[in-house]
VOBA-1610 file (N, C-alpha, C; in pm, whole numbers, padded with zeros to 5 digits, always signed):
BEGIN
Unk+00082-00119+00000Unk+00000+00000+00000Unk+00086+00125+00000Unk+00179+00136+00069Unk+00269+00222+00074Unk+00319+00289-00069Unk+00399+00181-00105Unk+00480+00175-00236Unk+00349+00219-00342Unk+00210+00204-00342Unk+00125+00251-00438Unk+00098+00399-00424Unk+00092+00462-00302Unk+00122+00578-00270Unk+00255+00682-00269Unk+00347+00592-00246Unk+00449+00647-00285Unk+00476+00707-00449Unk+00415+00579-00556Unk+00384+00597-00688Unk+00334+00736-00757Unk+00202+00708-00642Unk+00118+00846-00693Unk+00188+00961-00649Unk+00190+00950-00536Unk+00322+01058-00515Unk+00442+01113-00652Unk+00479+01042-00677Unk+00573+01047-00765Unk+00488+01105-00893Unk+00418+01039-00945Unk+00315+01044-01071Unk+00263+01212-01050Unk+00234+01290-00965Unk+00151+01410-00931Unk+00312+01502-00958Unk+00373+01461-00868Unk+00488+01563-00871Unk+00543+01619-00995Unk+00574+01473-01053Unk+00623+01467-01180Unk+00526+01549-01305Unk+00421+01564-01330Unk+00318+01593-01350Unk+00377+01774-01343Unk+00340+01814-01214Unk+00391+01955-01184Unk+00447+01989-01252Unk+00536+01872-01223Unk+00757+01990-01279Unk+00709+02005-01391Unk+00659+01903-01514Unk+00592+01934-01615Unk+00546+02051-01714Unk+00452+02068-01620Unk+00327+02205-01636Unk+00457+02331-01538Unk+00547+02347-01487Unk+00560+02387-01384Unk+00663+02470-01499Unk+00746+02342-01583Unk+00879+02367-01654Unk+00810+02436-01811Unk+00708+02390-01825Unk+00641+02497-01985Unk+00664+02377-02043Unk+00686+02256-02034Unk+00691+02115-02099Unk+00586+02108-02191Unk+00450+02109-02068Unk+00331+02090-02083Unk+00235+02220-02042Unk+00155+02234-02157Unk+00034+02328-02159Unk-00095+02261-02151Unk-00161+02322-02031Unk-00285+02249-02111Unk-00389+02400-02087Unk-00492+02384-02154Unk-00584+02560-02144Unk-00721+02479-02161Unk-00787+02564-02071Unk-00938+02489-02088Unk-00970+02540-02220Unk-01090+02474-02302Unk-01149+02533-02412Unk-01257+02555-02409Unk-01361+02456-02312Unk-01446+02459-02292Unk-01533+02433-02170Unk-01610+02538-02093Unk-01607+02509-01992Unk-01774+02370-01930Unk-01696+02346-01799Unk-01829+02242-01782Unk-01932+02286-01719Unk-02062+02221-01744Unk-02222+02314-01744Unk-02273+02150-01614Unk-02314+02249-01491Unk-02405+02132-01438Unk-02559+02112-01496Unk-02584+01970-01541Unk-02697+01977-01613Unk-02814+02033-01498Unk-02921+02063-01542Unk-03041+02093-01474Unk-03139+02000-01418Unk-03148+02002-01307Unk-03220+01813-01237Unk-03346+01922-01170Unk-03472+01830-01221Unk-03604+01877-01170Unk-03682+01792-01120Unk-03759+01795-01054Unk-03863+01690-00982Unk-03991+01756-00999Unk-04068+01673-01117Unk-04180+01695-01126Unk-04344+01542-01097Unk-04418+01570-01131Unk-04462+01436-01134Unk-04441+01344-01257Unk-04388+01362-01338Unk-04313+01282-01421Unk-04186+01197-01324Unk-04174+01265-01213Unk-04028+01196-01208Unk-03953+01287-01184Unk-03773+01253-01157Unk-03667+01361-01177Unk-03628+01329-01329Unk-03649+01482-01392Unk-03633+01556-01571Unk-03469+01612-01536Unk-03393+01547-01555Unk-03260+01594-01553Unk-03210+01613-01747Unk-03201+01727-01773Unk-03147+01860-01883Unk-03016+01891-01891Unk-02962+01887-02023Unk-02835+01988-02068Unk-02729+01903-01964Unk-02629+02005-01955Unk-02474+01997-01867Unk-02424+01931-02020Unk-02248+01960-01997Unk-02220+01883-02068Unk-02032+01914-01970Unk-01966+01820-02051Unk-01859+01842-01963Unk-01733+01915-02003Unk-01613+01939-01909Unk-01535+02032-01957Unk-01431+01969-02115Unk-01397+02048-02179Unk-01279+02000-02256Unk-01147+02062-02242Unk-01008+02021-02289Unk-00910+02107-02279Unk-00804+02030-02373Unk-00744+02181-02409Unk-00664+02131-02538Unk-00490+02134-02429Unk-00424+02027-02491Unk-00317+01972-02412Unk-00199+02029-02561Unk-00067+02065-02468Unk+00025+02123-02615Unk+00153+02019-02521Unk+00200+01989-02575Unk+00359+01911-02535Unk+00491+01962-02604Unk+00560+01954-02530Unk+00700+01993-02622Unk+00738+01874-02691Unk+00851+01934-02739Unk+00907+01789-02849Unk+01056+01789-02819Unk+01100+01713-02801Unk+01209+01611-02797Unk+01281+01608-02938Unk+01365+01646-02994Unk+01467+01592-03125Unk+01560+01495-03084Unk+01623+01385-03126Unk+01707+01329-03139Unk+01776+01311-03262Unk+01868+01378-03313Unk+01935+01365-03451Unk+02114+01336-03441Unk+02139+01340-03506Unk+02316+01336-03527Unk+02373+01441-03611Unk+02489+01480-03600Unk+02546+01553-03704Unk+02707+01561-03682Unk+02798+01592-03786Unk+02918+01613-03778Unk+02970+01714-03711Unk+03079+01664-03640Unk+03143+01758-03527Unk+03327+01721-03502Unk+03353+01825-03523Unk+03521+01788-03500Unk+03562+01816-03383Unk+03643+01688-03303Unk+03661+01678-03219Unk+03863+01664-03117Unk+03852+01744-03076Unk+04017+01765-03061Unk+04047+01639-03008Unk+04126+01517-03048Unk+04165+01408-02983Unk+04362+01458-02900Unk+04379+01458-02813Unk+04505+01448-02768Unk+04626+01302-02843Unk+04758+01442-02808Unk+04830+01351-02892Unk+04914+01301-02774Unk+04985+01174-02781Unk+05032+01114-02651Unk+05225+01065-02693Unk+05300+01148-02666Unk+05438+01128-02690Unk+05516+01041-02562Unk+05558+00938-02593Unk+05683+00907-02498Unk+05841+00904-02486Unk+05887+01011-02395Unk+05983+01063-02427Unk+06076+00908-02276Unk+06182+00911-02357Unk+06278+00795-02242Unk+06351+00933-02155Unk+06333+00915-02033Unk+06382+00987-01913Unk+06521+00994-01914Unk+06647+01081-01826Unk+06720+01130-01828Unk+06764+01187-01968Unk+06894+01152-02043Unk+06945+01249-02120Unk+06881+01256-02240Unk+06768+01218-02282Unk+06652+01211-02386Unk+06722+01103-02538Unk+06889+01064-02487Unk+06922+00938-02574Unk+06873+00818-02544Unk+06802+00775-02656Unk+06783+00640-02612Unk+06850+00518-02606Unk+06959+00548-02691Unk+07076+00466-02678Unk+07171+00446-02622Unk+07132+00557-02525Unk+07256+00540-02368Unk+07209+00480-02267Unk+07036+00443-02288Unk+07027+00372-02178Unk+07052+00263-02184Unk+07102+00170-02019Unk+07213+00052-02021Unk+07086-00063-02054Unk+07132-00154-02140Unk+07093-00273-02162Unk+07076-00371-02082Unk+07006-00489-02038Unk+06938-00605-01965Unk+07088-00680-02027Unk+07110-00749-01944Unk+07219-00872-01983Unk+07173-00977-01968Unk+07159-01082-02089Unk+07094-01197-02044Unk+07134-01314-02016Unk+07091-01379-01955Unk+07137-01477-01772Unk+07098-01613-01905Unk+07205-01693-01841Unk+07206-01874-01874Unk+07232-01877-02035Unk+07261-01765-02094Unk+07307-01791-02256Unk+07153-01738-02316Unk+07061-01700-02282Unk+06909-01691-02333Unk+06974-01528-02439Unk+06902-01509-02534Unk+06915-01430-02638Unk+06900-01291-02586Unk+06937-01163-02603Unk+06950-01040-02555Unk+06797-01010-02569Unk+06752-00953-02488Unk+06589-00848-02513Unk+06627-00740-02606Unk+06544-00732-02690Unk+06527-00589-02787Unk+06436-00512-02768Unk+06424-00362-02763Unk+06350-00271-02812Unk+06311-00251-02897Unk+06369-00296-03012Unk+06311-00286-03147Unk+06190-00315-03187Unk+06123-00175-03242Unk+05951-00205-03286Unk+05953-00206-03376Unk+06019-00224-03485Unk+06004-00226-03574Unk+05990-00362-03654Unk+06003-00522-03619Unk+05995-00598-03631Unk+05871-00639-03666
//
């Protein structure tokens, strides 16, 4: 029971912000008439009324795509101390196993 109230709760509020934000318009157009109730010896002669109307306006929502240029960063790695890369000291490799390379170009 709670949680169904809580709902409506939610449902009314939401509603507001709505009408509140210019989302939603609504304007009466037409207003409502209580019909005419009589008691005669016929009976009760209940006449006319009719009820209210109202015109509802909504905003609109676009979702489209379009082209856009976008600055991507460029990412350099520079080897630390004297900016040679060939002074830095080499791995020596243990039990006869083949030297490690840097080489990307392979």
């Amino acid at each position: 029971m709670r949680a169904i109230i809580l709902l409506l709760i939610l449902l009314i509020v939401g509603a507001i912000a709505l009408v509140a934000t210019g989302f939603v318009n609504i304007s009466q157009t037409r207003p409502a008439e209580v019909p005419a109730v009589a008691v005669g010896s016929d009976g009760v002669v209940i006449k006319g009324g009719q009820k209210p109307a109202f015109d509802v306006q909504t905003g609109k929502i676009e979702v489209g795509s379009g082209r856009a240029t976008v600055p991507v960063p460029e990412i350099r790695i520079a080897p630390g101390g004297t900016g040679n890369a060939s002074a830095a000291p080499q791995a020596q490799p243990a039990n006869g196993q083949q030297p490690a390379t840097t080489d990307s170009t392979r």
